[in-house]
NUTOR-775077 format. One line per 2 residues: for each residue x, y, z of N, C-alpha, C, O. Coordinates in pm, whole numbers. Layout:
! NUTOR-775077
X,Y,Z,X,Y,Z,X,Y,Z,X,Y,Z | ...
END
This chain:
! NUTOR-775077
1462,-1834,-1607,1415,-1699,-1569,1418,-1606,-1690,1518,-1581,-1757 | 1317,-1567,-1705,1334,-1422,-1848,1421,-1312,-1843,1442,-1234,-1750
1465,-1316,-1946,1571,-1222,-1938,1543,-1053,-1977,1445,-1018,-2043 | 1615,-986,-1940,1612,-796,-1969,1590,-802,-2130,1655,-862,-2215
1440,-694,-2146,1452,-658,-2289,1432,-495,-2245,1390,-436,-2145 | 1482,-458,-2366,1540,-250,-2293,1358,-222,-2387,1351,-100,-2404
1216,-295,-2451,1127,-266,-2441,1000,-242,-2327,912,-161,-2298 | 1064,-386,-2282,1000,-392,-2147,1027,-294,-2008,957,-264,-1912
1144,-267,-2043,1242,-174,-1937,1149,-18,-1979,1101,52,-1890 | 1141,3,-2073,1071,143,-2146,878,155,-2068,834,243,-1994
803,30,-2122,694,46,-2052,717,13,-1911,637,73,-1839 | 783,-50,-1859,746,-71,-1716,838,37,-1613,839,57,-1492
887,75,-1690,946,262,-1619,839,351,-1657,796,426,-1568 | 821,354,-1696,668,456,-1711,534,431,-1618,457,506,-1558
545,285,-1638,402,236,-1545,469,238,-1381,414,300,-1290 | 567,177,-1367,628,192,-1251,642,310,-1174,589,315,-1063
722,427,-1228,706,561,-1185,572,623,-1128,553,689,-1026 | 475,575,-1241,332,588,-1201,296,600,-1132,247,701,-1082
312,430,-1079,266,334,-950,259,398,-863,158,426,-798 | 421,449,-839,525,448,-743,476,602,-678,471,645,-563
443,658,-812,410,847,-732,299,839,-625,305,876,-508 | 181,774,-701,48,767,-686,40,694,-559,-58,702,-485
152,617,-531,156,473,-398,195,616,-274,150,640,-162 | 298,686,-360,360,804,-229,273,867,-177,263,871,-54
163,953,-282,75,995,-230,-44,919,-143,-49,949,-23 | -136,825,-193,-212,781,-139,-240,656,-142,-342,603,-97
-155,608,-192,-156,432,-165,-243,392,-312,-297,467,-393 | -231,256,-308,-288,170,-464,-198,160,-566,-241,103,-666
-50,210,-572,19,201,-686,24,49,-730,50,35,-850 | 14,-17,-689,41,-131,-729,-77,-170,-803,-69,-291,-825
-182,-122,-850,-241,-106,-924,-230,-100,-1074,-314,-137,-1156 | -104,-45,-1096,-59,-17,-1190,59,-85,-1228,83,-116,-1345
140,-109,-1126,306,-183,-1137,283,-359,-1151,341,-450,-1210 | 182,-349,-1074,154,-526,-1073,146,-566,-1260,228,-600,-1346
7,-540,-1255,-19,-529,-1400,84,-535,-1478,127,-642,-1521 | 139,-413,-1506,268,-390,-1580,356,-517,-1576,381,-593,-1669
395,-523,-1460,509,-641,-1489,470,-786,-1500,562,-858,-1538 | 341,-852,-1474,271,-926,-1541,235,-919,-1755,215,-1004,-1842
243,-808,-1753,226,-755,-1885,316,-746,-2007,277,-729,-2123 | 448,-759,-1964,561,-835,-1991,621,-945,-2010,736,-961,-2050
524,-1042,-1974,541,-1158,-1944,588,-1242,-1878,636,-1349,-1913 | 575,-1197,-1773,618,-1225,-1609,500,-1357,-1519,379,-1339,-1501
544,-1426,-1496,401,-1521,-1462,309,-1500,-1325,372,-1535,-1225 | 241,-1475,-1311,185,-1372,-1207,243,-1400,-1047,248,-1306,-967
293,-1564,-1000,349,-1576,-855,473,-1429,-876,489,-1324,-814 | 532,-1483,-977,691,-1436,-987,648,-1269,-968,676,-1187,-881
570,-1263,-1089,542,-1064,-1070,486,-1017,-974,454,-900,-997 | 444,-1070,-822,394,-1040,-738,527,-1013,-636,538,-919,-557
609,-1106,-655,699,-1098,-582,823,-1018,-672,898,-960,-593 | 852,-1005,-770,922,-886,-814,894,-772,-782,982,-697,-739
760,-730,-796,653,-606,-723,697,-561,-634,754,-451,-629 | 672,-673,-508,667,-620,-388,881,-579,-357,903,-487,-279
977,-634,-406,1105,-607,-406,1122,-453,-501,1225,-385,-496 | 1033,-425,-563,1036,-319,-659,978,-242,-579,1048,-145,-550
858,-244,-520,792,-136,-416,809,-137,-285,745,-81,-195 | 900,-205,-284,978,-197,-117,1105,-58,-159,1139,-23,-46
1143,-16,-206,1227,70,-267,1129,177,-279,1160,282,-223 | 1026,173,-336,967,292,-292,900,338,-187,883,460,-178
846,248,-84,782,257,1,909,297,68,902,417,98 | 974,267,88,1142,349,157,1145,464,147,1155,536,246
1136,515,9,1167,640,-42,1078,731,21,1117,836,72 | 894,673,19,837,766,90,852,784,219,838,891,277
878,694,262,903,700,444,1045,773,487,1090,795,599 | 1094,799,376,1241,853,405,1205,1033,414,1228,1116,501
1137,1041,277,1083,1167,240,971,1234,343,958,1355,360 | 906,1145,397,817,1186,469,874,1263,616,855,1377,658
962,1132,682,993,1189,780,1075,1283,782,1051,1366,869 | 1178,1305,708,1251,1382,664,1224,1574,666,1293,1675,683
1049,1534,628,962,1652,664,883,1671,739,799,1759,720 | 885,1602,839,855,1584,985,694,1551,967,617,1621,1034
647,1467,896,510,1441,871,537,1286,952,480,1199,887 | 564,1265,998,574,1090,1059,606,1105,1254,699,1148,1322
503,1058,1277,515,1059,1453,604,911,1516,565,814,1581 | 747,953,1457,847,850,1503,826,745,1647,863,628,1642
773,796,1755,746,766,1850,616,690,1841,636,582,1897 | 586,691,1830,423,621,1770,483,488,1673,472,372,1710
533,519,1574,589,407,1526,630,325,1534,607,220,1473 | 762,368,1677,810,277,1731,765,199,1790,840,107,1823
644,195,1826,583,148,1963,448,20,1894,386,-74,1945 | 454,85,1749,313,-23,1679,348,-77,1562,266,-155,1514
463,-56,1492,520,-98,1368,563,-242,1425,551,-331,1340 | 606,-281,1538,626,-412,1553,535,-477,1535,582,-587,1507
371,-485,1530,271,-545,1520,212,-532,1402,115,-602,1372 | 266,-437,1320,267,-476,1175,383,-577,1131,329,-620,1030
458,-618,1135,569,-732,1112,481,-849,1132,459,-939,1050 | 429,-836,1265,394,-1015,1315,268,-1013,1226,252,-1114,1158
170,-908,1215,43,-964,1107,89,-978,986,12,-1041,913 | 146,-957,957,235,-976,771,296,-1123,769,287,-1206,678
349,-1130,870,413,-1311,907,307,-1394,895,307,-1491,820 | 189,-1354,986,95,-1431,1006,-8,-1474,899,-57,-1583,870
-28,-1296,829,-108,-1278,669,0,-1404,588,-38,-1520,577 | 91,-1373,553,156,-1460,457,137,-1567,479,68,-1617,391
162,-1630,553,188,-1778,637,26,-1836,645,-17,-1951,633 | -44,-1701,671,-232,-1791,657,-267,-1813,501,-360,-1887,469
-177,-1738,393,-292,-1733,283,-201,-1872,165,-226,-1888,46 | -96,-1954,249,-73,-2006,208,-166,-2154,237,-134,-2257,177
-259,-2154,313,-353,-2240,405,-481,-2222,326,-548,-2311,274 | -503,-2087,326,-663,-2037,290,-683,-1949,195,-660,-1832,222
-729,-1982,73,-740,-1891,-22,-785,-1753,15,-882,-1729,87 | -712,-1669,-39,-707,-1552,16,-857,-1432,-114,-859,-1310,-134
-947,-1538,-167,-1065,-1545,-278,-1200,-1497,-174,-1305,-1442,-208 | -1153,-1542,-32,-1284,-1497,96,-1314,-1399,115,-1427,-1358,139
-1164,-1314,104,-1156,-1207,187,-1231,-1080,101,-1256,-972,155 | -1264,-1114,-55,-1287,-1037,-157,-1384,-930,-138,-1372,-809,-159
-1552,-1049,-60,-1675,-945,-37,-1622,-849,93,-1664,-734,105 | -1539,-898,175,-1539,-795,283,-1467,-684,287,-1493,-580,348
-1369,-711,214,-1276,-618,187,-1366,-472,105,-1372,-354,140 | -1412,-528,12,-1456,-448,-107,-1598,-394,-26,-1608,-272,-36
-1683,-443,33,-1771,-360,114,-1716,-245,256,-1782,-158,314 | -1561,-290,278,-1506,-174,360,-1442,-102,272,-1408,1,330
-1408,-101,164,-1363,30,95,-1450,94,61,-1423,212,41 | -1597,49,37,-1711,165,-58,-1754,200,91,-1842,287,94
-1729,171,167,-1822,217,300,-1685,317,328,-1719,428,368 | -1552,300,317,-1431,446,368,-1488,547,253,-1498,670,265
-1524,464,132,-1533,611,28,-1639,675,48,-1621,794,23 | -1763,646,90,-1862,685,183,-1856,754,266,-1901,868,260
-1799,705,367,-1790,810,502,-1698,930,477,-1719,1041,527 | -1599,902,401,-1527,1031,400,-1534,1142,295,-1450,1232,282
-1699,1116,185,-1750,1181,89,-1810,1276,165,-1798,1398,148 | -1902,1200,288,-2005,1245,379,-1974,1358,471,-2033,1465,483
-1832,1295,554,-1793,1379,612,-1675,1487,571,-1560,1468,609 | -1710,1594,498,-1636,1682,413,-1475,1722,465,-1374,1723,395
-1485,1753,600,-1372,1850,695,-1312,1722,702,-1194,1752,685 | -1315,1599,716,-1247,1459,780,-1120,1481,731,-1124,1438,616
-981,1533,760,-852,1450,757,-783,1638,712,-660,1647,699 | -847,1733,698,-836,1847,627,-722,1962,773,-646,2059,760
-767,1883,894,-717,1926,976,-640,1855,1060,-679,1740,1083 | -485,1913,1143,-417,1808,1205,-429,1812,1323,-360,1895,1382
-534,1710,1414,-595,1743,1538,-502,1626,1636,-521,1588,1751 | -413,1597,1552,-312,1501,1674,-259,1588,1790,-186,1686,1776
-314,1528,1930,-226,1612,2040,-148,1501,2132,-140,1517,2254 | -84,1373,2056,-11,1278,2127,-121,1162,2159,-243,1171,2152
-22,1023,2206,-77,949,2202,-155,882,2325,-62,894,2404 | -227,837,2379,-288,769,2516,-312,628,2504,-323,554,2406
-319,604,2647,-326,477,2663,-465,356,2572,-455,235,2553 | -591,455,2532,-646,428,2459,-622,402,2305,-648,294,2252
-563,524,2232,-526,563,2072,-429,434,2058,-460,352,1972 | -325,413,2128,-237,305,2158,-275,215,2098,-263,175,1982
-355,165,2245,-414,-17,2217,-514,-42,2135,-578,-145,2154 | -558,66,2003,-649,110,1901,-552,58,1772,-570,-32,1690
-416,178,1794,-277,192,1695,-261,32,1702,-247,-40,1603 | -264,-2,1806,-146,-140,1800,-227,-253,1707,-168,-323,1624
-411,-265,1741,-461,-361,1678,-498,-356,1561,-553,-444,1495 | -454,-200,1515,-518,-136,1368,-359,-190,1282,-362,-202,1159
-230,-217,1357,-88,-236,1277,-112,-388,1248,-108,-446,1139 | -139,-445,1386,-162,-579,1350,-285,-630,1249,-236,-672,1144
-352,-634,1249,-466,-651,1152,-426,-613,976,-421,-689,880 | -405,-476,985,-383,-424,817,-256,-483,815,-237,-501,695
-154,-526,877,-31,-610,873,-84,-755,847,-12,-826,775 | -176,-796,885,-219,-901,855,-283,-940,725,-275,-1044,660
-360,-812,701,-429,-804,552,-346,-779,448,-364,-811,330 | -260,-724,492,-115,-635,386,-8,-749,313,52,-739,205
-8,-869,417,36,-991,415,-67,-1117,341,-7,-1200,273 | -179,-1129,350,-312,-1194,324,-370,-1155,208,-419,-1236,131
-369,-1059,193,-438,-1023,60,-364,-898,-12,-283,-923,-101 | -389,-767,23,-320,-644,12,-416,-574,-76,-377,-462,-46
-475,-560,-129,-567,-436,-214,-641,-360,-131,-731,-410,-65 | -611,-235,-126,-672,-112,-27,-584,-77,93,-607,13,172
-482,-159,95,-423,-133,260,-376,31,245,-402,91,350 | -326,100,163,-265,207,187,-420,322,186,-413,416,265
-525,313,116,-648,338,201,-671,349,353,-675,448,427 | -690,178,385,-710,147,509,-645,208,623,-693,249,729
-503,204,572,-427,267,714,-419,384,681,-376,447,777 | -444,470,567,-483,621,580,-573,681,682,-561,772,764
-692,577,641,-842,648,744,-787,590,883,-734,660,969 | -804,475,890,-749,474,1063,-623,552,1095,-561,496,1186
-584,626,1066,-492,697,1117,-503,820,1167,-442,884,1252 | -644,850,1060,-769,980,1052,-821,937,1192,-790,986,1301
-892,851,1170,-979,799,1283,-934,788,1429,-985,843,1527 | -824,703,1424,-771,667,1585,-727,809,1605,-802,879,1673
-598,872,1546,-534,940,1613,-548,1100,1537,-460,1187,1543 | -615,1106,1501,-681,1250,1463,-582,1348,1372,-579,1469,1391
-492,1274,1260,-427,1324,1181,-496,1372,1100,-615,1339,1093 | -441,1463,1016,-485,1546,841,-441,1427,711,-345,1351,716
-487,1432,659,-396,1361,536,-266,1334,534,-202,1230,548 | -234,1453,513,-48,1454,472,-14,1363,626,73,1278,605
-57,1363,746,31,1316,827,-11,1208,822,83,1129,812 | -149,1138,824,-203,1020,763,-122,938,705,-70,849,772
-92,953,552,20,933,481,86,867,497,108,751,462 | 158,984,595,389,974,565,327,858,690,377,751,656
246,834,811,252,733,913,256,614,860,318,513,892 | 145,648,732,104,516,676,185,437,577,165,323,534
286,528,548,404,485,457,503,378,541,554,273,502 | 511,450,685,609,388,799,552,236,789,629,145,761
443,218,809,404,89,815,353,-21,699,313,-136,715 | 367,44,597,345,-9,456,500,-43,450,525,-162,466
582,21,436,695,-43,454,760,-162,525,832,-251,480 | 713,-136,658,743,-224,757,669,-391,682,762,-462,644
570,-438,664,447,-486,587,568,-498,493,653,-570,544 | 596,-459,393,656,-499,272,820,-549,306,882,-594,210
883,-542,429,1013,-599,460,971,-753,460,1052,-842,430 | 826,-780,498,843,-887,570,797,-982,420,835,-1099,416
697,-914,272,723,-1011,175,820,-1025,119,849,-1134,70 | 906,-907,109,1035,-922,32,1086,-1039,88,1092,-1143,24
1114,-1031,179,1235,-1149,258,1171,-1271,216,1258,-1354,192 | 1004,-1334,187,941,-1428,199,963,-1475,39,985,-1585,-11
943,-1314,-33,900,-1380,-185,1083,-1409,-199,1100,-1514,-260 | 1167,-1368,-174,1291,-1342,-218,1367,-1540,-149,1450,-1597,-219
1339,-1578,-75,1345,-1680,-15,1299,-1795,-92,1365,-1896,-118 | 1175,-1771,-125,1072,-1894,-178,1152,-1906,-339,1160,-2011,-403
1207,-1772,-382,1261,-1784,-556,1127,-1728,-636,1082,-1801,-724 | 1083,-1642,-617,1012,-1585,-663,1020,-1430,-701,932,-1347,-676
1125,-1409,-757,1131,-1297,-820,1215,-1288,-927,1299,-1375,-949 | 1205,-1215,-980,1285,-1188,-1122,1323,-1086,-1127,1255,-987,-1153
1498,-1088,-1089,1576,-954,-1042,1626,-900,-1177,1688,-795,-1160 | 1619,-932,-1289,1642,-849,-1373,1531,-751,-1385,1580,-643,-1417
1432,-744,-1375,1329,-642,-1391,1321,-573,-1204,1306,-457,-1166 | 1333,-666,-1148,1309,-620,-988,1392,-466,-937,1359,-364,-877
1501,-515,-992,1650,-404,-931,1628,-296,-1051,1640,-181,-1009 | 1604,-304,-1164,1603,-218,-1233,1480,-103,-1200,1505,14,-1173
1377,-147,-1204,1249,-97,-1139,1239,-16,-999,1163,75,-966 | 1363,-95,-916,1368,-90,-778,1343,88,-790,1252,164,-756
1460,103,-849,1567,233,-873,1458,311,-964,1475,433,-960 | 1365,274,-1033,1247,391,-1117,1161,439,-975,1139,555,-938
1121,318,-911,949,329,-831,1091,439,-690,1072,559,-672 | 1151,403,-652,1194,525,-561,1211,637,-604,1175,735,-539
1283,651,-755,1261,824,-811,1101,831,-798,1038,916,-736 | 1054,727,-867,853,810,-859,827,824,-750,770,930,-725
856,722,-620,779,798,-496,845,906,-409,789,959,-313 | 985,938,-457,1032,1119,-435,971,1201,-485,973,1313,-436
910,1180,-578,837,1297,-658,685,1317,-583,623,1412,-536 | 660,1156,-602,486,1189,-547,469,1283,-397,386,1372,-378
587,1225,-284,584,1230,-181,648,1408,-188,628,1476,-88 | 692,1446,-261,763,1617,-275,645,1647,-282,592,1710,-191
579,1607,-390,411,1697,-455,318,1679,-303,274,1780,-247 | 301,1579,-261,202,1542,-123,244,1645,-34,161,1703,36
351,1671,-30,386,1716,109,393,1899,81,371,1982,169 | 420,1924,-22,469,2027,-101,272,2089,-115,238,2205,-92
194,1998,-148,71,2046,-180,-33,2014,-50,-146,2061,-65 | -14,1950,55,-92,1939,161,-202,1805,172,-197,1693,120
-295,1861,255,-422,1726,280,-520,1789,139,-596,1714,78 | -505,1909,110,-618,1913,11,-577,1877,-150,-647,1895,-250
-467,1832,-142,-406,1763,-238,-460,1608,-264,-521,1552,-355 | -386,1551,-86,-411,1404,-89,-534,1372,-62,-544,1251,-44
-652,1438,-48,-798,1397,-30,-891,1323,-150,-972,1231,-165 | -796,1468,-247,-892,1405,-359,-838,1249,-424,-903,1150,-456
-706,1273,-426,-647,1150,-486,-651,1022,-407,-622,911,-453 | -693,1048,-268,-714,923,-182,-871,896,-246,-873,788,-305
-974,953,-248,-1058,925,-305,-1090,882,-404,-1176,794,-415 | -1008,949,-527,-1017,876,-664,-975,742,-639,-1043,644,-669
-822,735,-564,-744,579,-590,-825,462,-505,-800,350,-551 | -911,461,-397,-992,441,-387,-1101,367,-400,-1153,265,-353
-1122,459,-489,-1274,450,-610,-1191,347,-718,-1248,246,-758 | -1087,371,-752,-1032,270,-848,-994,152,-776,-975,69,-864
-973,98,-664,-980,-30,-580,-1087,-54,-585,-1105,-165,-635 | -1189,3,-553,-1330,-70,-550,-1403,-110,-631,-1495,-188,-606
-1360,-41,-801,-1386,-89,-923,-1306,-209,-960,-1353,-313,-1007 | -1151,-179,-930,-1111,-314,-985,-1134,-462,-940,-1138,-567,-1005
-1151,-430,-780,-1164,-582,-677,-1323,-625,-689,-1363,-735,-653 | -1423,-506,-754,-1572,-572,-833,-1512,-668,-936,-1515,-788,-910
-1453,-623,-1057,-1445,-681,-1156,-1365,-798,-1150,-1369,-880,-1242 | -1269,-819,-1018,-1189,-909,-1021,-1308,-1079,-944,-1310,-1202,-957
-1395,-955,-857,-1454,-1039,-807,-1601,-1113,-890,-1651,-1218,-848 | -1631,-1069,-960,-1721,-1121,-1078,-1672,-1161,-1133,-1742,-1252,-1176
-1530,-1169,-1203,-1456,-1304,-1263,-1425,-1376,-1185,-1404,-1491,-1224 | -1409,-1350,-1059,-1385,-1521,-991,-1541,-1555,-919,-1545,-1596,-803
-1640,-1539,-979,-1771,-1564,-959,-1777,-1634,-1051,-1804,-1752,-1027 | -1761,-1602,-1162,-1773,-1699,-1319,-1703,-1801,-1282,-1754,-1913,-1287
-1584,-1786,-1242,-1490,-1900,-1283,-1555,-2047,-1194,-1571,-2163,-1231 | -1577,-1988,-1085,-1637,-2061,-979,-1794,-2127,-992,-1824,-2215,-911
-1900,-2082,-1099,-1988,-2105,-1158,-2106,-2063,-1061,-2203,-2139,-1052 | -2100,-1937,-984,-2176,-1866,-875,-2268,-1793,-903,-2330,-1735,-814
END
């Protein structure tokens, strides 16, 4: 296993913090943290699963911070976060079967189509039109936890997107409450790789634990600024981060077009 260098510790606290703000606010940090600790010389199974033990610490932090400021509909949670667990079981457990290389065109044609609709529709998420939940929003909530629990587990690029807008969508939140919900269940989703990557021997806790402890200071900060600055804060930056998923999962996906000779 590679051992602690206090250089690597220097860039990947910087990129980490990053991640970690940018993940509080609007999801995609791992955009940045993955990379990073691959970039170090980490071999990419291992840095996926250091990652996700590194951004399970922050995804905590925001869900701690969030509710804390009453942006998280606890009750709601309770009731659909269990069906994010079982699609994350199920995501993991399928993409060890099926290359998870399929999911690339569909994924990436539902993110330019969220960055779309919510260019289009200007007022979308600006207002908090939640008035509780029904027997409909429910059995909407429950298949929208299971599914992005499934994808969150299966693949993962865009989920903190994804469960932003459906959160817009089903249950008629603003951003900021969007969010802190969507943090509840990004978390939940990330208990279930930790335990998997941490099991299999796939992580590298000298960088993991050290990191742990950066990406939760960054997502206190991001999640102070989100909450501190509102939905017209997190609109734009859900949009930019976004726009940067849909650029990177092109380019990732035209290199595995080459590689494949397509």
């Amino acid at each position: 296993m590679q051992s602690f260098e206090i250089s690597s510790f220097i860039y990947l606290s910087l990129a980490c913090f990053a991640g970690s703000f940018i993940d509080a606010v609007a999801g995609g940090g791992g955009m940045i943290s993955l990379p990073a600790f691959m970039g170090v010389g980490i071999p990419p199974h291992i840095a996926l699963g250091t990652n996700k033990v590194s951004a399970s610490f922050g995804a905590f932090s925001s869900f701690l911070r969030f509710y804390q400021a009453g942006k998280i509909e606890m009750e709601l949670m309770k009731k659909i976060f269990i069906y994010t667990i079982i699609g994350a079981i199920i995501g993991v457990k399928s993409v060890l079967l099926i290359d998870s290389k399929y999911l690339y065109p569909m994924a990436l044609i539902l993110i330019i189509v969220l960055i779309g609709y919510t260019l289009y529709h200007k007022n979308m998420g600006n207002v908090n039109d939640f008035s509780g939940v029904t027997k409909d929003s429910l059995i909407k909530g429950s298949i929208m936890a299971l599914v992005l629990g499934f994808y969150d587990g299966f693949f993962g690029p865009g989920t903190g997107s994804f469960l932003i807008f459906a959160f817009i969508k089903i249950f008629k939140f603003d951003f900021i409450h969007a969010s802190g919900n969507a943090k509840a269940l990004n978390f939940a989703s990330n208990i279930v790789s930790v335990i998997l990557f941490a099991y299999f021997g796939k992580v590298n806790y000298y960088y993991a634990l050290p990191m742990a402890g950066v990406m939760y200071l960054g997502a206190q900060a991001g999640s102070h600024f989100a909450i501190k600055k509102g939905s017209k804060f997190i609109k734009p930056i859900f949009l930019i981060v976004s726009t940067a998923v849909a650029i990177r999962m092109t380019n990732q996906f035209i290199d595995l077009k080459g590689l494949l000779g397509l």
